[in-house]
C-alpha positions in Angstrom: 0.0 0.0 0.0 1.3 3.6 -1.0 1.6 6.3 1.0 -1.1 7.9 -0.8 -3.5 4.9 -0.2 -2.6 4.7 3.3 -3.4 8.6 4.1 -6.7 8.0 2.5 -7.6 5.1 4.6 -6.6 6.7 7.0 -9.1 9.6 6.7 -11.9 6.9 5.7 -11.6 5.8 9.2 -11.6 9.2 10.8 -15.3 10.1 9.1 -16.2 6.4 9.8 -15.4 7.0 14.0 -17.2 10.7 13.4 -20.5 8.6 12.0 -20.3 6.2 14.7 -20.5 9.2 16.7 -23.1 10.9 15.8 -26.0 9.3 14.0 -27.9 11.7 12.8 -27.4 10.7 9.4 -28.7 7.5 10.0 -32.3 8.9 9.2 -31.2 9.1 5.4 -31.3 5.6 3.3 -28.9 7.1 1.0 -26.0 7.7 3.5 -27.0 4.4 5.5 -26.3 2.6 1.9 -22.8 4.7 0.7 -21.9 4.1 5.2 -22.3 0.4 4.5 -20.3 0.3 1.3 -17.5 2.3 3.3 -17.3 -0.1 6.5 -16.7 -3.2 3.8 -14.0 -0.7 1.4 -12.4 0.2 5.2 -12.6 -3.6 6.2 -10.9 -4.9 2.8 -8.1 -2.2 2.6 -6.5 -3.0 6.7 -6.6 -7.1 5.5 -4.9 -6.4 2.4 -2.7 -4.1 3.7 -1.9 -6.4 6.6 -1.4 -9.6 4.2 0.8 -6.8 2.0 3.2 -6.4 5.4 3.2 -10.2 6.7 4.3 -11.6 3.2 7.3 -9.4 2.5 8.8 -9.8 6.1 8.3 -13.2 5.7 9.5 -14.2 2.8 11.9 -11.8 3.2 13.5 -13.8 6.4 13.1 -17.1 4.3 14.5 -15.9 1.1 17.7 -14.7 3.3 18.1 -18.4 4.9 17.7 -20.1 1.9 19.9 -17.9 -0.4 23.1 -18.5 1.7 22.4 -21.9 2.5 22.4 -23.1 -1.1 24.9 -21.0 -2.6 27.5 -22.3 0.2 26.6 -25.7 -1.3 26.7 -24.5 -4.1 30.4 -23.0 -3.8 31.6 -26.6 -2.7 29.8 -28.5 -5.8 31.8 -25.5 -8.1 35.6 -26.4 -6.7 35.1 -30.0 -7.2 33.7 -29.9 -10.5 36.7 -27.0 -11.8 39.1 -29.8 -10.2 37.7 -32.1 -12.0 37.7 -30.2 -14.5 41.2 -29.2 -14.6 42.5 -32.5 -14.4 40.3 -33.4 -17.2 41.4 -30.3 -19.5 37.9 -28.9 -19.6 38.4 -25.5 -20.3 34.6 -25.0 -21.1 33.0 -26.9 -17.8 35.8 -25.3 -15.5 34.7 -21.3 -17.2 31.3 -22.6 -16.2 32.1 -23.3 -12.3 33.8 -20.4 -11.9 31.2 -18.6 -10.0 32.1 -18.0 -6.3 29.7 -17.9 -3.3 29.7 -14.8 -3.2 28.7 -14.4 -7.1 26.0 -16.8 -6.3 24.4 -15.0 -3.6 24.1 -11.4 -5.7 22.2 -13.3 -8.6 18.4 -12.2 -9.1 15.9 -15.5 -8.1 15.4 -16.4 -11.3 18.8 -16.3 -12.8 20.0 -18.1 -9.3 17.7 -20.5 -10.1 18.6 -21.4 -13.4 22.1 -21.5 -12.4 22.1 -24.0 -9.5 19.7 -26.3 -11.6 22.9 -26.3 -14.6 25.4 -27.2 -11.2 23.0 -30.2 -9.8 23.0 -31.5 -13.7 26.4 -31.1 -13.6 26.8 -32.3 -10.2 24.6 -35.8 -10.9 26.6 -36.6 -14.2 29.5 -36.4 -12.5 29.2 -37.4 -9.2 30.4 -40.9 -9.0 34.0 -39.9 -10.4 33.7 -36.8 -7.6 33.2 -39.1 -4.9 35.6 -41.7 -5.8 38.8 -39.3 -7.2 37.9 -35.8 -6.2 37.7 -35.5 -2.9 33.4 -34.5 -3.3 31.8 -36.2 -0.2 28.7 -38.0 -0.8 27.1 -35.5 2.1 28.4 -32.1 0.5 26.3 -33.9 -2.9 23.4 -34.7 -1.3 23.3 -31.3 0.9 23.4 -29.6 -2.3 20.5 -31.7 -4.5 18.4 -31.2 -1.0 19.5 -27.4 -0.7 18.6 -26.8 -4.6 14.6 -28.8 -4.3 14.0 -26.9 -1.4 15.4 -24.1 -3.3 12.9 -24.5 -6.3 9.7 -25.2 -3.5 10.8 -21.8 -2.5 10.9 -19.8 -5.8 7.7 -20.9 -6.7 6.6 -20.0 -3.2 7.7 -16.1 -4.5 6.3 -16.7 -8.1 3.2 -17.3 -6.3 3.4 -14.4 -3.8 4.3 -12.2 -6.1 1.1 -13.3 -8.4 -1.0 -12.8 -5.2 1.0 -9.5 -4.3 -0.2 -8.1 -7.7 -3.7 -8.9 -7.4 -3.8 -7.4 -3.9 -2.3 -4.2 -5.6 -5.0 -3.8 -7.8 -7.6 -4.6 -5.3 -6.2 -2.1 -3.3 -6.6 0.2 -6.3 -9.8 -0.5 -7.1 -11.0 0.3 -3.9 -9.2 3.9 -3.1 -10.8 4.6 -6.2 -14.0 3.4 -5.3 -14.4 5.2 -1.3 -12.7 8.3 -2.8 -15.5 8.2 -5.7 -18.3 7.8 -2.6 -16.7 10.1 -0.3 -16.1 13.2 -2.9 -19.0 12.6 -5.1 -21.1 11.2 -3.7 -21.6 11.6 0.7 -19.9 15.0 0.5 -23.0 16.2 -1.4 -25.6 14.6 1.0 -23.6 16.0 4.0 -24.2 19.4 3.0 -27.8 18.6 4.0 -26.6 19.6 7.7 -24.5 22.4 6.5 -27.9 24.5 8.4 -29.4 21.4 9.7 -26.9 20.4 12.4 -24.0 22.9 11.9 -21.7 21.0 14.1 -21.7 17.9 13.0 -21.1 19.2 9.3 -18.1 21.5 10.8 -17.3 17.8 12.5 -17.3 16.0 8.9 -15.5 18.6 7.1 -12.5 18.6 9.7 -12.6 14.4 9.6 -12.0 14.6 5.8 -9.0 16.3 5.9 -6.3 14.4 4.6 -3.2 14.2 5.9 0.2 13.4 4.0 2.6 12.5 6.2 
């Protein structure tokens, strides 16, 4: 959620405490109806705001664990395999494990992805010589085969979230748009029926749709 979107939310539920309030307006079927509309708007913006916050801090936390994990097997798999290489005169396949730990863990998700998947192939047609001649222990293989699944459940864990995340964004769109179309066009103009009415309650409304940007 913007900044924006949050300032207008928060305003929403400034008028929304005002109408608890005073209920005055309650005697008019069209303000009951747009008041109704408002509490579900209100409602829907806090939950998708709040699942907004609780996914990126946690996948955040995961994606941190995860990363260093696998690229520190991943930095063990790449010496063998350029030994193995070297002794084997593979210019090309050593080029291709040249990627330190530290290389590993700047690469975007995707591209991460894509590279640790090329290492286990790499890894699994290899790794009987590995074991038996280049000093690879059959643990540090099957670390790194376990590290890169879990790896994959992950990143399609954030493909997911991140398909979610969007649609949340445009909900969360949709309905700024919608409560600022009710508030400005539509419940300002019936308020101004206690502009004379009931003076203090319309002063009250006025100064409860202020908006503040912080």
């Amino acid at each position: 959620m913007t900044r924006y979107q949050k300032s207008r939310l928060s305003m929403l539920i400034v008028v929304l405490s005002l109408m608890v309030k005073k209920t005055i307006w309650q005697k008019v079927p069209k303000i009951v109806q747009i008041h109704a509309r408002l509490i579900e708007i209100r409602d829907l913006l806090i939950k998708k705001k709040k699942e907004q916050g609780d996914s990126n801090i946690a996948m955040g936390q995961v994606n941190d664990e995860k990363r260093y994990k696998v690229c520190t097997y991943a930095d063990i798999i790449n010496d063998s395999i350029q030994v193995f290489a070297s002794f084997n005169n593979n210019l090309k396949l050593g080029e291709k494990m040249d990627a330190s730990k530290s290389d590993l863990l700047n690469l975007r998700i995707g591209d991460l992805s894509t590279t640790l998947t090329e290492i286990k192939d790499i890894l699994v047609e290899n790794q009987e010589v590995l074991v038996a001649e280049y000093g690879l222990t059959q643990e540090d293989a099957d670390n790194y085969i376990n590290a890169v699944n879990d790896w994959g459940n992950y990143s399609s864990a954030v493909n997911e979230r991140r398909y979610r995340s969007k649609e949340a964004t445009a909900t969360i769109d949709e309905l700024t748009r919608e409560m600022l179309d009710l508030l400005n066009n539509k419940l300002d103009r019936l308020m101004k029926i206690y502009k004379t009415k009931d003076s203090e309650f319309y002063k009250e409304y006025l100064a409860a749709r202020v908006i503040i940007d912080n």
